[in-house]
N, CA, C and O of each residue as an XYZ file, in Angstrom:
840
protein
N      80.835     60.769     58.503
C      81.677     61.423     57.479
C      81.184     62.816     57.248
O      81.933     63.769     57.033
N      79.980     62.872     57.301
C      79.201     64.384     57.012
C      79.576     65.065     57.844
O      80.375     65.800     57.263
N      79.533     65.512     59.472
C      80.030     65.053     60.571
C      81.140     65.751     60.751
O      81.139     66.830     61.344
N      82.360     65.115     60.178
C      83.908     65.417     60.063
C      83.915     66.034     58.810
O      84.753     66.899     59.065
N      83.583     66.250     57.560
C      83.198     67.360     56.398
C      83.221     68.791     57.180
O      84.158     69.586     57.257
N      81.884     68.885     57.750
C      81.123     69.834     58.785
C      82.824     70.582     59.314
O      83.507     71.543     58.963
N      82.907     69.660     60.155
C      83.823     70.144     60.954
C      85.105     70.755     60.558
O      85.740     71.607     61.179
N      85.425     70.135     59.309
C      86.796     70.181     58.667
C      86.743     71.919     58.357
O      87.617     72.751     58.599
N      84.997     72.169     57.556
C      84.933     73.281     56.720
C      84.475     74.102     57.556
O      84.088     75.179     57.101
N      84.369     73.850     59.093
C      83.827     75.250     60.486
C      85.112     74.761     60.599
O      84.619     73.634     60.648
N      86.417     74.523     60.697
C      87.831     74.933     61.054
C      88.451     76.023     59.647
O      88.829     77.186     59.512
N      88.310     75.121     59.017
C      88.901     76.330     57.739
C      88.235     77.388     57.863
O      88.957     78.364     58.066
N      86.797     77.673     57.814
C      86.410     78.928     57.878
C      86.958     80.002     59.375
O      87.197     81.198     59.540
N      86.962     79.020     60.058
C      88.061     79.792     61.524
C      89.010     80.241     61.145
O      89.284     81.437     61.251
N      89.766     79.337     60.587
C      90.940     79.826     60.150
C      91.205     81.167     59.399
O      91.910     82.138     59.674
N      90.293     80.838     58.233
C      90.137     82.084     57.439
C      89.552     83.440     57.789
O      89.808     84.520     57.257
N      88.801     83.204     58.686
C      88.549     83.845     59.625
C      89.708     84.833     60.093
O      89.870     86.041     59.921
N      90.331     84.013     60.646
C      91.285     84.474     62.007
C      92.547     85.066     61.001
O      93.109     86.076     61.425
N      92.928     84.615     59.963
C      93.725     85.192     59.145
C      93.296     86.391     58.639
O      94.068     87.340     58.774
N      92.094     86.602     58.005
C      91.686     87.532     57.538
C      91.408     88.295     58.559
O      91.411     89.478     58.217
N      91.102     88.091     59.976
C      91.521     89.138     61.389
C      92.277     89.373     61.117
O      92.196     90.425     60.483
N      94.101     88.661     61.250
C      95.436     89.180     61.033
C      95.190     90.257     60.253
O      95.175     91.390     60.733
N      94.975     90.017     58.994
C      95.444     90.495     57.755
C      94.858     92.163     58.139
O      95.503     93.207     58.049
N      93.620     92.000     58.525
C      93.101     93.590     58.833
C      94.080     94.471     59.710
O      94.592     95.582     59.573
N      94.117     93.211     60.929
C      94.554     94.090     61.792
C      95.896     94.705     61.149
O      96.095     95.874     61.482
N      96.972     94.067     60.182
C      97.887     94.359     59.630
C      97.980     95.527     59.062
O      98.761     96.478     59.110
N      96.430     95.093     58.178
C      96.668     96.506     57.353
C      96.180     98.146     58.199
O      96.248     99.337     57.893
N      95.643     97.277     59.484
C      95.381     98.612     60.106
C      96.587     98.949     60.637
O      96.647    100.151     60.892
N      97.823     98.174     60.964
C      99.405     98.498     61.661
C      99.615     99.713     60.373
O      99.587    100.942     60.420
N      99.829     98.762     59.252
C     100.628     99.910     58.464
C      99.970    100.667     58.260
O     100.754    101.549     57.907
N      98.221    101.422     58.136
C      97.755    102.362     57.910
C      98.256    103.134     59.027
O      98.624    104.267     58.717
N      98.351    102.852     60.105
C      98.790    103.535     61.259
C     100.121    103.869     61.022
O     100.416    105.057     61.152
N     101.078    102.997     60.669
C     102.456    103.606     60.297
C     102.933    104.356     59.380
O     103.879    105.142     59.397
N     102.008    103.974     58.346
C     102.045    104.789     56.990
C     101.559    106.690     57.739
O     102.260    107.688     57.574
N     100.146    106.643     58.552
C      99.872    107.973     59.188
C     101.189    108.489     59.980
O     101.667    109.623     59.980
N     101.511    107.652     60.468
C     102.818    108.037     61.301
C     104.292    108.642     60.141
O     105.069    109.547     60.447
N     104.313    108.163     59.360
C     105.133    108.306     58.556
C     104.780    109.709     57.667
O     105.647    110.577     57.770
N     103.884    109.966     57.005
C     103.104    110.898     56.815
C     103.374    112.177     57.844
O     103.895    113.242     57.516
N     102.863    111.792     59.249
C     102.914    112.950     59.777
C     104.130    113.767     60.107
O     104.327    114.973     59.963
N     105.078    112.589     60.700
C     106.645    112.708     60.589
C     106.827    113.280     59.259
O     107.769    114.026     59.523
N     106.545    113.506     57.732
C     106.930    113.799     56.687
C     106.456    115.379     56.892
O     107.292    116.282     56.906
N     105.147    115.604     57.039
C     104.639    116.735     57.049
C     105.420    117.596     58.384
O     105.570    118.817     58.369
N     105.929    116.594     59.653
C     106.984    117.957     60.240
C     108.424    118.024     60.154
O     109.249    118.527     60.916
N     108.526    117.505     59.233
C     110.201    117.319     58.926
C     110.318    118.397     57.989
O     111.233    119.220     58.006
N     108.753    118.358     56.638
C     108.619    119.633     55.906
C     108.532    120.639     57.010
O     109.659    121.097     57.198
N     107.457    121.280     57.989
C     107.311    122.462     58.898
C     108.964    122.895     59.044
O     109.442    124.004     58.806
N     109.620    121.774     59.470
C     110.673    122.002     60.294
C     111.701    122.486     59.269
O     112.378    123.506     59.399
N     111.749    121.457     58.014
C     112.770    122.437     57.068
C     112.275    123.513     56.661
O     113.034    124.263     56.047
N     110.743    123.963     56.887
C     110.503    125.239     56.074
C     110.769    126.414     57.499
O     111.132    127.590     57.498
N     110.520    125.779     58.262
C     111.149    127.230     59.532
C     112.566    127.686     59.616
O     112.942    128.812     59.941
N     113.606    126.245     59.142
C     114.720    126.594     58.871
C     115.104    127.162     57.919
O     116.282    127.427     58.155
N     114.809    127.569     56.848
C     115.038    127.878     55.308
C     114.377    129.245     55.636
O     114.939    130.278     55.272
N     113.487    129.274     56.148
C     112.465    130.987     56.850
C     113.784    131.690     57.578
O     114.110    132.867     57.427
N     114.483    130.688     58.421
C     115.254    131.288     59.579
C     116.570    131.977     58.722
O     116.913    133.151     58.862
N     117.262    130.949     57.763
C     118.440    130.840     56.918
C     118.028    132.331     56.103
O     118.968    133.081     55.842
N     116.640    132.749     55.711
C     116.335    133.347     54.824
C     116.287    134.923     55.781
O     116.652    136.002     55.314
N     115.906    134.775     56.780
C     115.846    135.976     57.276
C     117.358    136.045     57.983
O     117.650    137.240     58.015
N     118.141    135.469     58.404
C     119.214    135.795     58.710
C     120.201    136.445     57.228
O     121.137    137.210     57.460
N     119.933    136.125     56.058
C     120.771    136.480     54.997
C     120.204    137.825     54.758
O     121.007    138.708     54.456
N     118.555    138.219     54.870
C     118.190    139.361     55.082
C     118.856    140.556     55.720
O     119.386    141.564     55.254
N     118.597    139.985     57.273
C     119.535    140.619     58.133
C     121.212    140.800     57.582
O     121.740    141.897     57.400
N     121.715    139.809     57.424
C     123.085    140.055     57.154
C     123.075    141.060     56.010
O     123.951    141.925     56.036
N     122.078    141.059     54.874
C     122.447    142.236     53.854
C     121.933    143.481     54.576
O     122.328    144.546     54.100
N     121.182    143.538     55.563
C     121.094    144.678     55.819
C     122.192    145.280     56.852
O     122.272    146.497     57.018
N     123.099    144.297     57.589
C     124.150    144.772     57.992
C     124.812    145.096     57.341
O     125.366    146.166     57.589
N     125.091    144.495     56.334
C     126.094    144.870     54.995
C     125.704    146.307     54.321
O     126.570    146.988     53.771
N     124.197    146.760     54.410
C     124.082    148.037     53.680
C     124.385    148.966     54.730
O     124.924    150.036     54.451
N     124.076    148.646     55.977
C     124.354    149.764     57.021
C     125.469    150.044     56.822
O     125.657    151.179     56.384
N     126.918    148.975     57.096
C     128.469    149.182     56.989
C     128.510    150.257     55.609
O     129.034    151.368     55.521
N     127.858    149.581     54.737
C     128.259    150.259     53.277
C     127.822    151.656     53.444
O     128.683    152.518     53.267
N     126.533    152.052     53.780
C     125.854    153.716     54.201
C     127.162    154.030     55.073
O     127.958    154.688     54.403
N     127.796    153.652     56.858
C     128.143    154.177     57.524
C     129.393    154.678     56.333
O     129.481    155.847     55.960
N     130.312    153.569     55.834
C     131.592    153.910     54.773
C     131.590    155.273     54.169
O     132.279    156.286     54.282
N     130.493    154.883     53.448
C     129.653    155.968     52.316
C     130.003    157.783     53.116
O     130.479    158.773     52.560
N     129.520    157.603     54.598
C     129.605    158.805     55.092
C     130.227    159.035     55.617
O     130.259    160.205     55.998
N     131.342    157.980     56.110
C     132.540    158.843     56.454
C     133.253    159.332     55.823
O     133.799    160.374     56.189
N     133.617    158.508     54.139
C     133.907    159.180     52.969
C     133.552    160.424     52.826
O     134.469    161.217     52.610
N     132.334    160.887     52.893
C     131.205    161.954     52.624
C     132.214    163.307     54.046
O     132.409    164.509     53.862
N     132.601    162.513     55.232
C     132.525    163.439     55.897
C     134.492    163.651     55.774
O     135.057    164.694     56.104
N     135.111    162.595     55.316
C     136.401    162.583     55.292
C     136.410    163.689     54.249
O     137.068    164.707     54.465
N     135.469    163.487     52.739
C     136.134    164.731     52.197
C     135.790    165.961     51.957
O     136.272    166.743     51.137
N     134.555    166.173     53.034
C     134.314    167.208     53.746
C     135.780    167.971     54.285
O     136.351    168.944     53.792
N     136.030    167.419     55.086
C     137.359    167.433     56.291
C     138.299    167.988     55.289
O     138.642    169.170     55.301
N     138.697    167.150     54.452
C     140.034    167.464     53.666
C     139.372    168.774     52.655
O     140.203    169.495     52.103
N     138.196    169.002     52.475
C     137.734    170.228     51.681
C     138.052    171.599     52.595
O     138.728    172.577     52.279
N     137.297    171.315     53.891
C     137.898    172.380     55.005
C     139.179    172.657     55.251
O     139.630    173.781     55.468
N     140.033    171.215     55.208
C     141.528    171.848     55.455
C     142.421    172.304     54.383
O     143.581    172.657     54.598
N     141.731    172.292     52.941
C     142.331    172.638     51.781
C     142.239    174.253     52.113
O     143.155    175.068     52.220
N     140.573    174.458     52.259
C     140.243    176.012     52.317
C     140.817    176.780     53.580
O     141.097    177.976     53.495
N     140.932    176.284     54.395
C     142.082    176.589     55.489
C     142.963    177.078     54.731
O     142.888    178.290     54.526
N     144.006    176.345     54.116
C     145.387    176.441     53.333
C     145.378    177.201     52.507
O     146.145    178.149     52.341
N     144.451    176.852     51.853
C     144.178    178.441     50.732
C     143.901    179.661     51.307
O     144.507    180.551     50.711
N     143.114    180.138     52.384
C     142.959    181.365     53.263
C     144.267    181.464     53.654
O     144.994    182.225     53.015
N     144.760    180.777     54.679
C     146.461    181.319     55.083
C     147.147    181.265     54.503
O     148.246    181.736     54.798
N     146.888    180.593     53.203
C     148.459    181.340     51.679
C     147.732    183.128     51.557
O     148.377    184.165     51.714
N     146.729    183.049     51.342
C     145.795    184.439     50.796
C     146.546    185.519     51.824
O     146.937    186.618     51.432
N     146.751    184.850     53.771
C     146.482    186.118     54.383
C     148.689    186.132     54.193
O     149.447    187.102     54.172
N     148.963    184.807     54.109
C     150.058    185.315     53.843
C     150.861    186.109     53.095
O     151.854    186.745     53.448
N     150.068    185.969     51.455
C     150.370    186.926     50.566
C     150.186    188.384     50.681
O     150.770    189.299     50.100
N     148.953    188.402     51.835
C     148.841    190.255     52.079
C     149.635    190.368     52.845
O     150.423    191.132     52.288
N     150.224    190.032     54.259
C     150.886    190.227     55.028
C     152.406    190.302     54.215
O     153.133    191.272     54.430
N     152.775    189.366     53.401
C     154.099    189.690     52.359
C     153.953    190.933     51.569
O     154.864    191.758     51.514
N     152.947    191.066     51.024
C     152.563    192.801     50.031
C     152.692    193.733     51.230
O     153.243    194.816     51.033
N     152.261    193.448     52.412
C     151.999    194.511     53.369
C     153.360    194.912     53.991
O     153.379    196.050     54.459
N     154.333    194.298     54.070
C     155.638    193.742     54.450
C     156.417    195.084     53.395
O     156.918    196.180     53.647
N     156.164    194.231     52.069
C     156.514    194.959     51.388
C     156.525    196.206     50.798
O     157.360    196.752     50.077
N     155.262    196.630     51.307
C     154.702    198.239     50.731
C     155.318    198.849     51.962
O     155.899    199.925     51.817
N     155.260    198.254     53.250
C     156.260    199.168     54.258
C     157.519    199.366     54.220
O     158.014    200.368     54.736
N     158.362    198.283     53.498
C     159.879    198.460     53.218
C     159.614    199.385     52.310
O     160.069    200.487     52.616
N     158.989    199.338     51.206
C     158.971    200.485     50.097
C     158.794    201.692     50.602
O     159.284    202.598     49.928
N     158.170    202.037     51.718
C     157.581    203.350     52.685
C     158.814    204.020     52.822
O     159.290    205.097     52.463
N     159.325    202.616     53.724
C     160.925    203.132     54.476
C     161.779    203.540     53.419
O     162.384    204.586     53.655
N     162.005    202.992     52.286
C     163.040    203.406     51.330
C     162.287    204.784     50.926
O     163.145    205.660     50.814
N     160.642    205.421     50.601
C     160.395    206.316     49.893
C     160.980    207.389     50.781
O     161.636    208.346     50.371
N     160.566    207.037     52.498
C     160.714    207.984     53.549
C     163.124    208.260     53.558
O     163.919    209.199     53.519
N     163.159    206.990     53.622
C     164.839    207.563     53.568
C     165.490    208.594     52.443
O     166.453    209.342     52.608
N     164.647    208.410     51.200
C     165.235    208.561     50.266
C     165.395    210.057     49.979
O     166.245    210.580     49.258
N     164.238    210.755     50.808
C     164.356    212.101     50.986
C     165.162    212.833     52.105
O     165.672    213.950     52.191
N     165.061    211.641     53.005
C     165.896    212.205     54.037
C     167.244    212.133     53.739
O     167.992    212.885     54.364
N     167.831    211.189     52.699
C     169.176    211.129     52.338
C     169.167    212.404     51.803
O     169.914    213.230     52.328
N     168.395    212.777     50.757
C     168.344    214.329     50.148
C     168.814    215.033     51.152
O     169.972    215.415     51.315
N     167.812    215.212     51.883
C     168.020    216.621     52.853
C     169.200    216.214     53.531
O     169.841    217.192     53.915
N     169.715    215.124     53.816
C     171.008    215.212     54.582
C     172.323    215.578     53.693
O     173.369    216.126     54.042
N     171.857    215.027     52.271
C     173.229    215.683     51.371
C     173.183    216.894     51.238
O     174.256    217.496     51.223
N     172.006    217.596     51.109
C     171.710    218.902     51.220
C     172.372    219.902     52.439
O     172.717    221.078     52.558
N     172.338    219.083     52.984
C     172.619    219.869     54.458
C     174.321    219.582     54.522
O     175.260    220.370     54.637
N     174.279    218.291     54.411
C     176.091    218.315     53.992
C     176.910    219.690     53.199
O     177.883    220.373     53.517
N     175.693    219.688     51.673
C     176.427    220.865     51.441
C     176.328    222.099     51.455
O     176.856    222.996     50.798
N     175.562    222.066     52.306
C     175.038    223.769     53.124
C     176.378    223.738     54.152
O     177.215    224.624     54.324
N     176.298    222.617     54.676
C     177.493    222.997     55.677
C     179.607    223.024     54.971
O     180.731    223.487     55.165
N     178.917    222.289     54.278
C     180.173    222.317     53.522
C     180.673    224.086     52.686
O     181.742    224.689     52.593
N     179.213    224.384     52.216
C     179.550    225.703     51.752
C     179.825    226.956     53.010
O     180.640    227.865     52.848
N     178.874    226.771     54.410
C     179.271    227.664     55.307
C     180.675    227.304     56.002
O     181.201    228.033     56.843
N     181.235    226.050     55.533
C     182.637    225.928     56.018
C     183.529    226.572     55.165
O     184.399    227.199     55.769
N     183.593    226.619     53.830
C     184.098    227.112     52.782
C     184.187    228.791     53.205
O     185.263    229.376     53.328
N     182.950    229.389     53.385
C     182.574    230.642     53.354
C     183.632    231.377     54.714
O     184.327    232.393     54.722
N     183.328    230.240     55.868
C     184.296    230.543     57.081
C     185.937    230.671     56.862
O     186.606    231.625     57.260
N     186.358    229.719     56.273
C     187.994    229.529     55.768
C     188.544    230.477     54.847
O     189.760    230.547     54.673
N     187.413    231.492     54.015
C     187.637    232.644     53.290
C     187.555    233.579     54.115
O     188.366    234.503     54.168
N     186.530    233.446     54.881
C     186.848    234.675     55.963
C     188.044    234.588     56.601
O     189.038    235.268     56.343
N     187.966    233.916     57.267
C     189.513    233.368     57.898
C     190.690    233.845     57.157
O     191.264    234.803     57.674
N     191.148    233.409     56.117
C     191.691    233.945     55.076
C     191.677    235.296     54.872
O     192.643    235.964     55.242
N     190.779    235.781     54.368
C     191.032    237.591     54.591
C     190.917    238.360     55.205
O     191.225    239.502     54.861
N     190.226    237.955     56.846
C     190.874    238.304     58.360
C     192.469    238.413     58.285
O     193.113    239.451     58.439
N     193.049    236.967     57.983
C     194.908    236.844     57.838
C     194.801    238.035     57.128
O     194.761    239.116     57.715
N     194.756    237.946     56.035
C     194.904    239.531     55.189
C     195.575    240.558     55.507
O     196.682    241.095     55.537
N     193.802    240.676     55.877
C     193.733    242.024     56.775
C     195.031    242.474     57.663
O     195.734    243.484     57.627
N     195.048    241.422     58.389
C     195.682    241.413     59.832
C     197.528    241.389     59.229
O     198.497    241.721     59.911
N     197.543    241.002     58.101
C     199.338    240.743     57.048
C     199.023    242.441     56.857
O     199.879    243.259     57.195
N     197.738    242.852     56.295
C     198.671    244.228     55.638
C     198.792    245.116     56.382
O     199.451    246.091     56.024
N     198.041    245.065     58.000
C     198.125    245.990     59.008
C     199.581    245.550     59.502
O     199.802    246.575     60.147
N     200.490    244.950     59.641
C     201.624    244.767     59.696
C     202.549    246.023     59.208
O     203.124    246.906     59.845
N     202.431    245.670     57.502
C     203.001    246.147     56.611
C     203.188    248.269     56.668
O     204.062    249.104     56.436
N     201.882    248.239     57.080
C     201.383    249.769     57.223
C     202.238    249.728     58.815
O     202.580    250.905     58.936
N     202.669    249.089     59.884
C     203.042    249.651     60.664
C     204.372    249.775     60.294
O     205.043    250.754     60.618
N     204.984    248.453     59.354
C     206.617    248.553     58.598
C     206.891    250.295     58.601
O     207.707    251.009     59.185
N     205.673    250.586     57.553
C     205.968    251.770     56.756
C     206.488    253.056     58.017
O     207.407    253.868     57.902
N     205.639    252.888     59.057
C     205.329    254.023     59.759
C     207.109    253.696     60.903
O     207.651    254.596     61.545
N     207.460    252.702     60.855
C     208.188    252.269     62.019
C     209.725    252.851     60.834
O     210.640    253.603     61.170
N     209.609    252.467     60.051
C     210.947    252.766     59.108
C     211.077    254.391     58.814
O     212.142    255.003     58.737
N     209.669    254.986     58.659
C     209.637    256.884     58.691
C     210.244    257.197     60.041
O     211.207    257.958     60.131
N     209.784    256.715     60.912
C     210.337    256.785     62.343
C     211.642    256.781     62.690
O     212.165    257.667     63.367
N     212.096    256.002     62.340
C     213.783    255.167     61.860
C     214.560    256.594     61.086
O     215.473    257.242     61.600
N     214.099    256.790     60.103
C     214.690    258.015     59.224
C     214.666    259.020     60.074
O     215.736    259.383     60.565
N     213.752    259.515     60.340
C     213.394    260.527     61.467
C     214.595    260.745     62.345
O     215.377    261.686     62.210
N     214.664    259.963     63.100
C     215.765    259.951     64.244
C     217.291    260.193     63.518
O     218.057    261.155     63.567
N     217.377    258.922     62.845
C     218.920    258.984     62.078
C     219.351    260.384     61.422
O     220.516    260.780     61.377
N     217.998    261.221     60.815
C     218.122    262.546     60.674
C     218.739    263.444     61.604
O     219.645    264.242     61.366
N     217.932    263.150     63.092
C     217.955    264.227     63.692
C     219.338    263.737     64.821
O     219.741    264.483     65.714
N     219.967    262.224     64.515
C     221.052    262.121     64.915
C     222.447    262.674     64.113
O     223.556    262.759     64.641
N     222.073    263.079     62.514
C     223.159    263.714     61.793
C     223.220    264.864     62.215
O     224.249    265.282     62.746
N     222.121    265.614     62.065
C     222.337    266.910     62.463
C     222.543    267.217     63.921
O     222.762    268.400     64.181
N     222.509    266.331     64.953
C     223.425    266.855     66.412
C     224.902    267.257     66.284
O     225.365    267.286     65.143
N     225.724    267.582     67.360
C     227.004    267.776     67.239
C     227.442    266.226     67.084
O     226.709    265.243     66.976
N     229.227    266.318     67.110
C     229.464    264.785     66.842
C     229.623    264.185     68.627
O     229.835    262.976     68.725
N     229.539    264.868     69.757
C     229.980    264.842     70.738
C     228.547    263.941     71.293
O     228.402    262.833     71.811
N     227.628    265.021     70.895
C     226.552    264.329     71.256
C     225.671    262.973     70.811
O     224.575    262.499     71.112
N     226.939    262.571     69.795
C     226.177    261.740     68.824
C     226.379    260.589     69.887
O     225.406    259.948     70.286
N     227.673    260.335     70.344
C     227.778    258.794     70.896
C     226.857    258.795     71.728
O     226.306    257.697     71.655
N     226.149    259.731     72.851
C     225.255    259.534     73.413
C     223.674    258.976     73.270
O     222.963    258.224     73.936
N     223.539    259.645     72.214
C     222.183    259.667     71.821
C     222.032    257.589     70.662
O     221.040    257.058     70.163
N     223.671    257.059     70.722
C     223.377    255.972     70.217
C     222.760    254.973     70.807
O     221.988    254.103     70.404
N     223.321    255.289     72.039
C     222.231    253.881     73.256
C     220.964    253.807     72.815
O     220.542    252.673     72.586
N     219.842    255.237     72.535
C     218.765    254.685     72.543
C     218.269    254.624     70.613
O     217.178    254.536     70.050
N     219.442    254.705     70.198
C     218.792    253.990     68.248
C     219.058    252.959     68.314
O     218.380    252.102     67.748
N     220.487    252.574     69.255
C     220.591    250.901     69.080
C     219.794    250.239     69.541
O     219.290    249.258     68.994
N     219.492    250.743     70.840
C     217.815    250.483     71.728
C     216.517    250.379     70.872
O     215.681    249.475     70.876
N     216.545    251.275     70.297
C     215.320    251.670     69.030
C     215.295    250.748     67.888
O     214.513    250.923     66.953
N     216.281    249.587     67.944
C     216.992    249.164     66.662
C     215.728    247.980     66.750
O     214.735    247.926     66.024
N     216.056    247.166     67.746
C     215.614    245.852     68.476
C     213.949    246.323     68.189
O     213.294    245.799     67.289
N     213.563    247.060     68.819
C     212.094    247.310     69.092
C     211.360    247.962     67.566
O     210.158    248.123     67.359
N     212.192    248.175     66.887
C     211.658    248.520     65.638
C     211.500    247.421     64.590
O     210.577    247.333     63.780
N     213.042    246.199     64.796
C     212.366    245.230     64.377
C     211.551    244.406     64.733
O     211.121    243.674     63.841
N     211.040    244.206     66.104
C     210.266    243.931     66.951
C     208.879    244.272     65.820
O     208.305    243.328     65.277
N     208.500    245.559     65.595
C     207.311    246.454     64.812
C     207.223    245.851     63.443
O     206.287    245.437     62.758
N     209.024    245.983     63.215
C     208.437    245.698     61.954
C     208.331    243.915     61.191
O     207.886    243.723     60.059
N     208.858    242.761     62.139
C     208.269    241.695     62.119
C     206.985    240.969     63.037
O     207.205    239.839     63.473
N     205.733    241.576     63.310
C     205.293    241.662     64.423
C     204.183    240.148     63.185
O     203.709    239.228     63.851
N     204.064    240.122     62.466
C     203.552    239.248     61.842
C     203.975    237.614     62.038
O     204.324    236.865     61.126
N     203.875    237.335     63.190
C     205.036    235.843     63.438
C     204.198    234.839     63.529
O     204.670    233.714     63.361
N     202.550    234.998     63.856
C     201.634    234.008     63.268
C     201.509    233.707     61.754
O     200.927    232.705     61.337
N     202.369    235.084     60.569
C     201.846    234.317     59.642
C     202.691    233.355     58.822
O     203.921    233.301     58.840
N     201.844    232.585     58.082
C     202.555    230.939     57.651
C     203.664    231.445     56.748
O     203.709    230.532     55.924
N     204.151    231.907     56.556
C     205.676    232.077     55.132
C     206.669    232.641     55.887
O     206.566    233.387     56.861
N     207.560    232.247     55.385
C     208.916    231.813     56.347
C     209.793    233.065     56.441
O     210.811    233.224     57.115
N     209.069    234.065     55.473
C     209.727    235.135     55.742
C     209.157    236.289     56.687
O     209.414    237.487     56.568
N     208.631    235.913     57.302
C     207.767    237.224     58.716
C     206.763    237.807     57.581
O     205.775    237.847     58.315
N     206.239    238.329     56.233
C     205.472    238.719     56.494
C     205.091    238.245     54.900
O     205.462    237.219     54.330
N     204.209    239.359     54.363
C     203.092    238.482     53.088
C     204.258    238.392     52.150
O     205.174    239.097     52.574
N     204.591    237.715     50.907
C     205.142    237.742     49.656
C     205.186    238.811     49.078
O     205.674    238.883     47.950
């Protein structure tokens, strides 16, 4: 009986033994899995913190693309109203050169009118310079006619003494001789009025002045 006691309590202690092997080795599984788990934890952290690094520097980057766009904007603005400042002052210079070129325009039409305005003078002037040496001519003209009417008149006088003359010296011939000597008074007749209308250029309807 002692024997089989013995034996009963060197099996249980095997047992307990061999369980309490298990049990170690167990707890050495999960210390091992638990490390495993652990380490997996610690690179799952690495790994989200490289991503959140990565996420973080890409939003970096992206604001700094965003400030570049915003600077480049900034200066084309800067250079757009540059541009439109130059083409204002453009516009304002060629109104400026247009306004002199219009004054300049204008002070030469004013030239031309100052320059005609004398020359119209001197041409009315001269109009009536010529107008008066035409005047002056048509009086001459005029008392040339005159002249030329009363030298007529003075030959009347001399052509009609002439006339008497003869008719005198035809009374006192005989009467025999008279018919003869008529051929040349009747002859004398013609040619005396001939003398004494010799005025047949001038204008009044009666051969000679009024």
């Amino acid at each position: 009986m002692a024997t089989a006691k013995k034996a009963v309590k060197k099996a249980v202690k095997k047992v307990v033994k061999k369980v309490a092997a298990k049990k170690a080795v167990a707890k050495k599984v999960v210390k091992a899995a638990v490390k495993k788990v652990a380490v997996k934890k610690v690179a799952a952290k690495k790994v989200v913190k490289a991503a959140v690094k990565k996420v973080a520097a890409k939003k970096v980057a992206a604001k700094k693309v965003v400030k570049a766009a915003v600077k480049k904007v900034a200066a084309k603005k800067v250079v757009a109203k540059k541009v439109v400042k130059a083409a204002v002052k453009k516009v304002a210079a060629k109104k400026v050169v247009a306004k002199k070129v219009v004054k300049a325009a204008v002070k030469k039409v004013a030239a031309k009118k100052a320059v005609k305005a004398p020359a119209k003078k001197i041409a009315a002037k001269k109009a009536v310079v010529k107008k008066a040496a035409a005047k002056k001519v048509v009086v001459k003209k005029v008392v040339a006619k005159k002249v030329v009417a009363k030298k007529p008149v003075a030959k009347k006088a001399a052509t009609k003494a002439a006339v008497k003359k003869t008719v005198k010296k035809a009374v006192k011939k005989p009467a025999v001789r008279k018919a003869a000597p008529s051929a040349p008074a009747t002859a004398a007749a013609p040619a005396a009025k001939k003398e004494i209308n010799p005025a047949a250029s001038w204008p009044f309807p009666t051969g000679g002045r009024p």
